[in-house]
N, C-alpha and C positions, 0 to 999 in steps of 0.2 A: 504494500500500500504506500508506504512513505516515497519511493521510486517513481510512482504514479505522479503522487503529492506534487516531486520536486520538477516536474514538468510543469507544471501550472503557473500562468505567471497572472498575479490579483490586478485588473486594471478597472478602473472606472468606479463608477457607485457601485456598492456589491451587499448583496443582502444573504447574510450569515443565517441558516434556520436550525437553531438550536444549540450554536459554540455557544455565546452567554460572553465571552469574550477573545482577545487575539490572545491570549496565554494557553487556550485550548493549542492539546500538545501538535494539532496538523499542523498548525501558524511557524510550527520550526524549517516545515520542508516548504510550503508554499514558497515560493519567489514572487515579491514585492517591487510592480513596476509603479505606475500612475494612479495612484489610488485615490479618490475624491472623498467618498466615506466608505466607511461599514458600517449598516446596521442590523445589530445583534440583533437577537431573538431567543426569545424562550416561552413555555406556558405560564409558565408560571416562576417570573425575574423576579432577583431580591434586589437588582441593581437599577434604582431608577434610569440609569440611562439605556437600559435594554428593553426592545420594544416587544410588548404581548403579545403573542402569538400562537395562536394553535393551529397547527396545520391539517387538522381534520376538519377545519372548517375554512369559511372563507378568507380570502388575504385584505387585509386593509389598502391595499398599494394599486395605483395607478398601472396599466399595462405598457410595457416597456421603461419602466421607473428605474431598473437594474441594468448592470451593462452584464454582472455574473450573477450566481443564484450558488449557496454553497450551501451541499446537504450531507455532511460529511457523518456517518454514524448516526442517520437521523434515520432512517428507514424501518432501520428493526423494531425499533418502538411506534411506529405507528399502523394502525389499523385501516383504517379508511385514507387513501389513495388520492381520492379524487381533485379535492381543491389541489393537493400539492403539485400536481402536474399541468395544474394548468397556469403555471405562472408567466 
């Protein structure tokens, strides 16, 4: 996986669904170009600045509001599919 990781290079706005922050340990292998923001995500944030989100339901976000979408270790935990593919 980390191999994978260190291919990827984070540009533009990018919306995180589920790190909670860049200390999540993939942010070691990423490669870091032009990055404008990130914004985090989680169900249930103890970090005010990480935005609410549940991925079994609908997304708060504009369509094409992201330039990346990062779902790294979010899959196995979730049941219901639907909203998250259609970002």
């Amino acid at each position: 996986m980390n191999l994978i990781l260190e291919k990827i290079e984070l540009n533009g706005c990018i919306l995180d669904l589920g790190s909670k922050t860049e200390k999540a340990s993939c942010y070691r292998f990423l490669r870091k170009g032009k990055i404008n923001k990130i914004i985090f995500t989680d169900k249930n944030p103890k970090d005010p600045q990480v935005v609410k989100l549940d991925v079994e339901e609908e997304f708060p976000f504009k369509d094409e509001e992201f330039d990346m979408v990062l779902a790294i270790f979010l899959f196995a935990h979730i049941f219901d599919h639907k909203f998250s593919f259609n970002i």
